[in-house]
N, C-alpha and C positions, 0 to 999 in steps of 0.2 A: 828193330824197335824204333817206333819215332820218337823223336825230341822232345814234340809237343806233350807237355803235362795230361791227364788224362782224367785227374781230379781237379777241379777249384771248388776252394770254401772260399761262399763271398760271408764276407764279417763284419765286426768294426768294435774298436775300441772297447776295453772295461767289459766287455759282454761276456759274462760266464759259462754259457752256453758253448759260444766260440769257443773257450778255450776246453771244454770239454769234447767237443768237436773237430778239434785242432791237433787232438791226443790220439785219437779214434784213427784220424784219416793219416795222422804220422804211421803211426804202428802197421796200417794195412799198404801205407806207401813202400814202408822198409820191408814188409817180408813179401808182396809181390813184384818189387821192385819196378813200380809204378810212378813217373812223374804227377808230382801235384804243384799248385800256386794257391795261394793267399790274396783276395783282391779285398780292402776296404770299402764300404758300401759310402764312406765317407770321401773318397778320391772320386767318383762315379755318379752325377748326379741321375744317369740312368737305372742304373743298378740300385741307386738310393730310394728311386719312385716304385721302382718293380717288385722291391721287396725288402722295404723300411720293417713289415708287419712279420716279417718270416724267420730273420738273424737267427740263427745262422743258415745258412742254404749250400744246398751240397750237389756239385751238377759231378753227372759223369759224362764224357766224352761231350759236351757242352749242353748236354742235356739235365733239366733239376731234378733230382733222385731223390734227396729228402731236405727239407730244414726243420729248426729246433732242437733236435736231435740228431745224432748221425748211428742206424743202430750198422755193428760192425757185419753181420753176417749178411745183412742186405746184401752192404757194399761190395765185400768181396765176390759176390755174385755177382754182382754187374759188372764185375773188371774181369771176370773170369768167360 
């Protein structure tokens, strides 16, 4: 198994979404024992142009799979 995480939620602060998003992608990290990261859209002024309009955004293998929402049965699908 690589190292490398295989989720990121790009985020950023106060955003409710995030953190309902951040619930989502823990729980489906822990039962398929999948690496994820965290990146603030706020540390990135790249990330911050790409997708200021999308918070939260959810790539798999560094591809974007969903934002605003994270629904869970997608995801697990695509890590599977």
């Amino acid at each position: 198994m690589s190292d490398e995480p295989r989720i990121t939620l790009i985020s950023k602060p106060g955003c409710h979404l995030c953190d309902d998003a951040r619930t989502v992608i823990a729980a489906v990290a822990a039962d398929t024992g999948v690496g994820w990261v965290e990146i603030s859209i706020l540390d990135d002024p790249a990330l911050r142009e790409q997708y200021a309009e999308q918070i939260p955004v959810t790539l798999v293998d560094g591809a974007q799979h969903d934002y605003w929402r994270v629904d869970e049965k997608r995801l697990r699908a695509a890590l599977a």
